[in-house]
Structure formats: C-alpha cells, structure tokens
N, C-alpha and C positions, 0 to 999 in steps of 0.2 A: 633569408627569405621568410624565415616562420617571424620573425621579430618584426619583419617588414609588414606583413597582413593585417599583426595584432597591434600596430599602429594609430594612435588617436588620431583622426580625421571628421573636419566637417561635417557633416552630416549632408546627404544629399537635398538640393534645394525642392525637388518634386516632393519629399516625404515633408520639408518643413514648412511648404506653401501647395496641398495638393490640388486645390482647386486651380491656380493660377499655370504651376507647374503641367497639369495636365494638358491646358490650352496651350500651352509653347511646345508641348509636343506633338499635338494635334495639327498644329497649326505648321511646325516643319514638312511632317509627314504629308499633307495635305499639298503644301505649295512644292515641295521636292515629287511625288509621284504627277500632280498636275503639269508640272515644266517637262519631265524628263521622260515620266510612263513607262521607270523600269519593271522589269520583271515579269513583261507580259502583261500589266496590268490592262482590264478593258470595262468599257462600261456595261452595264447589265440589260438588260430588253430592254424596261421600261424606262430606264435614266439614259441620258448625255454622259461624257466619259468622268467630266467634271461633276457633277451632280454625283455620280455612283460614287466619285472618291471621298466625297464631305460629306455622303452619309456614312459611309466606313470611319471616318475618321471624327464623328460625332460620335460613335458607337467606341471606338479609342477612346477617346477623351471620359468618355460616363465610367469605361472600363479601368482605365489610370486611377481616374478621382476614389472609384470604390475598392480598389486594391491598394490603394496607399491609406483610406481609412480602415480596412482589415489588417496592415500592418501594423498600425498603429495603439489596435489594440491587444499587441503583444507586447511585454516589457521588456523582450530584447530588442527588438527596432524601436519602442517607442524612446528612451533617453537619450536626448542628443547628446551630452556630454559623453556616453561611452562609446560614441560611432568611432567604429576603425575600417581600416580596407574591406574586410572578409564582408563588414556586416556593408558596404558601398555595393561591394561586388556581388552576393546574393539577392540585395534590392533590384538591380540592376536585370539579374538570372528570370527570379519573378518577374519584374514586369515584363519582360520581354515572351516570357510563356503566358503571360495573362493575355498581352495582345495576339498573340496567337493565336490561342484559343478564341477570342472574341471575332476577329478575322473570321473565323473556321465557321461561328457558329451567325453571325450577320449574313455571312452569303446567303442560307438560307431564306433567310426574309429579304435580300436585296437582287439576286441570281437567278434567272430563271429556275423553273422544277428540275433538277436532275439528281441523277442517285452522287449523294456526296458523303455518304456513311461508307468512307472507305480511308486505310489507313494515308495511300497516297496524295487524299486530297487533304488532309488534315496536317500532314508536314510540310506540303506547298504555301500550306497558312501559316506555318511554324516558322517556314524557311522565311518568309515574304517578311516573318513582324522583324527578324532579325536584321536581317539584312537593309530592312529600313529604318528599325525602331535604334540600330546599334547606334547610330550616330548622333545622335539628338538627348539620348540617353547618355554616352560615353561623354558629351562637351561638358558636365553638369560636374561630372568626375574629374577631367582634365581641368578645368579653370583651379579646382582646388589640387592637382598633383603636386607643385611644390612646396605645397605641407610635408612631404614627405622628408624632403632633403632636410638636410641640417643647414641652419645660419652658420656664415662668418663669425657673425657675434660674438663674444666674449666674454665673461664677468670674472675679472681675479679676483681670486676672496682675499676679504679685507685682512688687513694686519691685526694682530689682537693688542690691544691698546691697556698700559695701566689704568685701572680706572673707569674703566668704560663697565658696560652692562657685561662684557664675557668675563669679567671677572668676578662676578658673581654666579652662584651656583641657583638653577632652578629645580624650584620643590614640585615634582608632580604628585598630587594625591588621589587615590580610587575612589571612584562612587560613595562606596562605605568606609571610608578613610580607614583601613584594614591594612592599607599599603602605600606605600611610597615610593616614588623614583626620584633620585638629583643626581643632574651632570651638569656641567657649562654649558654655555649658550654655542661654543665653537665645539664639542663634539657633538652638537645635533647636527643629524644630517636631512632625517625626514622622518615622518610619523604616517601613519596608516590607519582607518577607519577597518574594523570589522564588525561588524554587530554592536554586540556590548564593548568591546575590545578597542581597544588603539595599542598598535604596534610601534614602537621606537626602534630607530636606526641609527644609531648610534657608534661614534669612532673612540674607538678607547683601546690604544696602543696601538693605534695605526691598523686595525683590526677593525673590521663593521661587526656589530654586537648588537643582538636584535632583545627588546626587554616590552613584555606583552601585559599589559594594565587593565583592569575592570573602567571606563569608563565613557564617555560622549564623544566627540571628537571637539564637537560644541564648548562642551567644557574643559578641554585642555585649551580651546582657542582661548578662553579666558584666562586661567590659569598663567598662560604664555603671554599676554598681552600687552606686557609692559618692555620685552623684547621686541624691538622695531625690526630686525634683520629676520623673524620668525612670522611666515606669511603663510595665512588660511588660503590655498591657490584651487581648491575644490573642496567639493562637500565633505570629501572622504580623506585628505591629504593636508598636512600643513610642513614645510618645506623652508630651509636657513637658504634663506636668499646670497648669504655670503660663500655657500657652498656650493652653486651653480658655476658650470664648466664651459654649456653652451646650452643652445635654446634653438627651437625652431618653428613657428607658426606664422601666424597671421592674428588679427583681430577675433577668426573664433576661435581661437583658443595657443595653447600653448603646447611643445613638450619638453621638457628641460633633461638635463644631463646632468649628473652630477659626479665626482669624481670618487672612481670605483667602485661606481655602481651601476647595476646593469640595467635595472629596473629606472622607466622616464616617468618621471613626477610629471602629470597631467595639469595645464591651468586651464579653468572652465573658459566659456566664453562672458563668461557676466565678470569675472575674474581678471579678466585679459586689460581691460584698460589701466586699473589701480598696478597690477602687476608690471604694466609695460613705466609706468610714472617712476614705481621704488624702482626698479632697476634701473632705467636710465639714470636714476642718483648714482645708483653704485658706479656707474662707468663712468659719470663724470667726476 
C-alpha cells in the first residue's frame, strides 16, 4: 500500500488546465443539482431554484480556478512529473474543503438574512460540496487509475554480443576530474540525480552496488552518449534500457521495473514518446 500511494501518476487535469478544469466542474455540479435537486437543495428568496444553483456554482467555478492557482504556487503540487497518488488524493481533499467553504460563505450573499454562524450550518456546506463535488472530481482520477497496474509488457534484456559497445568499459569522470568511475555498459543498471551528485546502481557479482560521483546528470548524459541502450528517461534518472523487466503507463509518462530492484525508474511525459520508439526496438 505505501509503495502504491508513492506511485508516479498523471497529474490531475483540473491543476494542469485550471481555468477549463474548473468550468467542467462547475458545469457537472450545476446540471446534476438542476436535474435531480439532491440534498435538499432549494432556491433562495430572490432567485428561481435554477438561477440560485448557477450563482452557487459560478461562485465554485471562481473558487476551483483560485485554489488550483494557490497550489500551484507550491513546488510540491507544482511539478508534474513527480505527481503520485498521495499528492491526486490531497488535491482532491483541498478542493473539496475549498467548495465547502465557498458553499458556506455565498449563502450569505445568495440566502435570505438568517443567523448561519453556526458550526451545523457550515458542515451541511461541507457535507453538500462532498457529496456533489466527489464525483466530478473522482472521474478525473479514475480515467487515469490504470496507471497504476503493471503492463503485460515485457522487454528481455539483450544478449551481450562480442564486439558490441558492452564490451567496452565506460569512463565516468567528476566535475573536477579528481575521480573516476568505469564499468560495462551491462552492469548499468540506473543512475540518479542529487544535487551535485549522481548515484550509480550498479551489478557487480550479481550484487546491486551503489557508487556516488561529484557531477550533472546532464553531463553524464553526455559522457554516456555514445551507448544507444543508456537512455536519459527524466531530468533526474538515466536508465539501460536492456535491463527493464516490465513497464507500465500511458503517454504521460512511464514506470519501469527493473530486475531486483525495488525502486521504478520514472519516464517523464516529454520522454514517453522517444522511450516508447527505442523500446519497441528491443522487443522487436
């Protein structure tokens, strides 16, 4: 379950289109309370019961649009490449207390005068956003759930070939050329960005063996670059394509498996086309 949360996922389309995103939920909420008029819903003095619902639900819509641009200005919601479940499912939590709140505080200006500074009318506002807003919010999440699952897919890793580029040893060198790392092209397994840092994972004796370098990640991509099987698949990760096990995404983006290792090598979504090209070589 905890592996399952911390899962690369889509990114929700309301945070990556909020102006548009907003209006399709507005616009549910709107014709599902207008057809069916659950919850008690009723119109207010001055409005028809339709009219009270599309100001509520223009007051939604302003509320969405400026809650997904205050997320946005955080850098854990803002990059979509590191969306997982946790960060789907707290988007989700938010907006759903946002329309609540906004619910709670439009009556006001839309509801006759009456005393509504009280805790029970404010969780009828809480209750209502949920109980309408879950659905319209939840499809956005559902159309992307089987990201989740693993593909059938496959990729056997190649055979090592006399001759070929794994028979040569690649020289990694540091920032300050103060150090060096060389292995084959078949004991890479994947590389990791940190900071200054790039981490190697590395197979030697059948053993994963982790070896930590002063450098870019940029510039090991070059360094690497003459290795067709060694593929830049995000900003922070570059990953032997011959050592994938299995895979499973979509278009935005990837997460790969690779053999005895527990950690899924991420492929961005700007990544995902070129990724999806070299591997169907390999399987063919």
């Amino acid at each position: 379950m905890k592996s399952l949360i911390k899962r690369q996922f889509p990114q929700n389309f309301i945070l990556r289109n909020p102006f548009l995103g907003s209006l399709l939920i507005a616009a549910f909420c709107f014709i599902f309370v207008a057809l069916y008029q659950p919850l008690e819903t009723h119109a207010s003095g001055a409005f028809k019961y339709t009219e009270t619902m599309a100001i509520y639900t223009v007051f939604v819509a302003m509320g969405i649009w400026a809650i997904m641009g205050t997320l946005k200005q955080f850098e854990y919601f803002r990059e979509e490449q590191n969306w997982n479940l946790t960060k789907e499912i707290l988007l989700i939590l938010f907006v759903l207390a946002g329309i609540g709140i906004i619910i709670y505080f439009a009556a006001f200006l839309i509801e006759p005068p009456a005393n509504r500074w009280n805790f029970a009318t404010f969780f009828d506002s809480m209750l209502n956003a949920v109980l309408i807003g879950i659905v319209p919010l939840s499809f956005f999440t559902l159309i992307n759930i089987g990201y989740l699952k693993p593909e059938a897919i496959k990729i056997a890793p190649n055979e090592e070939k006399p001759g070929d580029t794994q028979a040569q040893k690649i020289t990694i060198e540091s920032q300050l050329k103060k150090e060096s790392l060389e292995f084959y092209p078949s004991a890479f397994l994947y590389a990791e960005s940190d900071g200054n840092y790039v981490t190697f994972y590395l197979l030697e004796d059948n053993k994963t063996s982790k070896r930590t370098i002063r450098n870019s990640i940029s510039a090991i991509e070059e360094q690497v670059a003459s290795v067709p099987e060694l593929f830049r698949s995000h900003r922070a990760f570059i990953v032997n394509l011959n050592r994938i096990v299995a895979r499973r995404g979509n278009s935005s983006g990837y997460q790969l498996k690779l053999k005895g290792i527990d950690t899924e090598i991420p492929v961005s979504r700007k990544k995902a086309p070129t990724f999806k090209k070299l591997t169907g070589k390999l399987e063919g």
